[in-house]
C-alpha positions as CSV (number, residue, x, y, z in Angstrom):
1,X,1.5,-14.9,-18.7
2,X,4.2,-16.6,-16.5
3,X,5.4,-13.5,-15.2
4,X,2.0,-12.3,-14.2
5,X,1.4,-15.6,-12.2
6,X,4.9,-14.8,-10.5
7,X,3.8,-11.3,-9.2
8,X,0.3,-12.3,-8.8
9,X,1.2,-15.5,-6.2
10,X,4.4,-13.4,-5.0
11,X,2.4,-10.3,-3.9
12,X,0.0,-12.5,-2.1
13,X,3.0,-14.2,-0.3
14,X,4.7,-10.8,0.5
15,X,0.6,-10.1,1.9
16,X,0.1,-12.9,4.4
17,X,4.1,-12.9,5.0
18,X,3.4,-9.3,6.5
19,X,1.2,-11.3,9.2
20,X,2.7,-14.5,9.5
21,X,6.6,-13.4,10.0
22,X,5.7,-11.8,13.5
23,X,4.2,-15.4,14.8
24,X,6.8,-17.4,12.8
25,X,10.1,-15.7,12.4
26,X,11.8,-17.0,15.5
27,X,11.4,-20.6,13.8
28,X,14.7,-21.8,12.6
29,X,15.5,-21.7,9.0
30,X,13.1,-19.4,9.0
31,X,14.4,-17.2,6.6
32,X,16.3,-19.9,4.5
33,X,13.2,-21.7,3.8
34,X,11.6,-18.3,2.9
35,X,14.5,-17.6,0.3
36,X,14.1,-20.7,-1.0
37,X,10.2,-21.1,-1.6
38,X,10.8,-17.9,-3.6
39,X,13.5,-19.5,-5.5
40,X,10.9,-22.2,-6.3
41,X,8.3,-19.8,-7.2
42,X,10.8,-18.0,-9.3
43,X,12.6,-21.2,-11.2
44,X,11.8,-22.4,-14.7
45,X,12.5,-25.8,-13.7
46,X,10.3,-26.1,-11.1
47,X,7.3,-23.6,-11.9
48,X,6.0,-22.6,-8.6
49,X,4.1,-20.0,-9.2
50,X,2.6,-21.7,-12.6
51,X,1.6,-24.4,-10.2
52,X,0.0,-22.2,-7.3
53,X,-1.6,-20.0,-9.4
54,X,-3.4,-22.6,-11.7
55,X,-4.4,-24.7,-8.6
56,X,-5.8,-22.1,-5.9
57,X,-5.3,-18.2,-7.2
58,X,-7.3,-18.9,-10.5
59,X,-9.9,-21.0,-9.5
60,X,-10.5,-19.1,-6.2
61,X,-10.4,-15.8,-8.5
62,X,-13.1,-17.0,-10.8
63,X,-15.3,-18.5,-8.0
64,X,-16.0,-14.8,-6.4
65,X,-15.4,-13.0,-9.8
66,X,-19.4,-11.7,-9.6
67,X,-18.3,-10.2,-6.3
68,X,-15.2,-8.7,-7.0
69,X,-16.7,-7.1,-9.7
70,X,-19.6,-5.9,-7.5
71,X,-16.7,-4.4,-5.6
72,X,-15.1,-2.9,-8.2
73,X,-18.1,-1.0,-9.5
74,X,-19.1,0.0,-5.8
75,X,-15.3,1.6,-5.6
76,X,-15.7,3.5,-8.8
77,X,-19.2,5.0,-7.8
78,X,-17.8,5.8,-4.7
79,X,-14.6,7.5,-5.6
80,X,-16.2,9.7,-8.0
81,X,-19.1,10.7,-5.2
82,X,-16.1,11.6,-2.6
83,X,-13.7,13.7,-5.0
84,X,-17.2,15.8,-6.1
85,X,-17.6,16.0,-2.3
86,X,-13.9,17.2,-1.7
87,X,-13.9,18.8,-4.8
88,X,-17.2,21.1,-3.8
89,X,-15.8,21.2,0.1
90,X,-12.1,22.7,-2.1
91,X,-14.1,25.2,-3.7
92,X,-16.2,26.7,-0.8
93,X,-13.2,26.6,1.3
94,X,-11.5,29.0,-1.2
95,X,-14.1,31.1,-1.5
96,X,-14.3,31.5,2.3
97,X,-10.8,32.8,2.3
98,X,-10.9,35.3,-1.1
99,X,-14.1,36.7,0.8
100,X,-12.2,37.0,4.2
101,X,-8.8,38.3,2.3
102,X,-11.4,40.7,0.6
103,X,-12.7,41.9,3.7
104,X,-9.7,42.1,6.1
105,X,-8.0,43.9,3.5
106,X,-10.9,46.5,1.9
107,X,-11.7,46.9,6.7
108,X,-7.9,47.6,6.8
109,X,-7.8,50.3,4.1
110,X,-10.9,52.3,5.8
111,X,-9.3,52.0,9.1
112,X,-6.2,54.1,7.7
113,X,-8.5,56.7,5.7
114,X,-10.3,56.9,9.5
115,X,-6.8,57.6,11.0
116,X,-5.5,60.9,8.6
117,X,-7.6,63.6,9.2
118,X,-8.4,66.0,6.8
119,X,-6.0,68.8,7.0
120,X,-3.2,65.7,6.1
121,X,-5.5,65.0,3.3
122,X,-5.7,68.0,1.7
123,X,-1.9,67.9,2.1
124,X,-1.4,64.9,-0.2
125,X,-1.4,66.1,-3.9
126,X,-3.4,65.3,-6.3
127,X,-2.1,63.0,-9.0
128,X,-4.6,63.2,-12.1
């Protein structure tokens, strides 16, 4: 459990630190302080992430639970919806091409039984 709340509070640091170092970085101590806030988080001792995650992650994750569930379920119907789409879109576009190879090839093959005439025909043995 302590190691969840770690990567739970951490991963939402390295998220808003995405933003934040481009207007902050030119601070001074920037990155010192940065090192050592995850040292906090990290420590036994001091229990950082214990204490962020108890005070703001949990309680803010149970307020808008009905909603992230909502989300969830609204992702899952949708991802299944677009891979039968791509899935569909995958097979007709294969098709397409065996029915073009098909055709090229079987138009190619009476082009060159156009081009012998039948004197060179009759020259070819017969195999059966």
């Amino acid at each position: 459990v302590r190691w969840m709340m770690y990567w739970i509070v951490f991963a939402l640091f390295m998220a808003t630190e995405t933003f934040t170092d481009l207007l902050i970085s030119w601070f001074p101590f920037y990155y010192e302080i940065k090192m050592a806030f995850v040292i906090w988080l990290l420590s036994p001792y001091t229990r950082g992430a214990s204490l962020l995650y108890r005070k703001f992650v949990h309680p803010t994750l149970s307020r808008k639970e009905k909603e992230i569930d909502t989300y969830i379920i609204q992702a899952r119907e949708r991802s299944y919806e677009t891979m039968v789409r791509f899935g569909k879109r995958g097979l007709n576009m294969a098709a397409t091409a065996a029915v073009q190879a098909a055709a090229k090839s079987q138009g190619a093959l009476a082009g060159r039984l156009r081009s012998f005439s039948m004197q060179d025909l009759r020259s070819v043995p017969d195999e059966a």
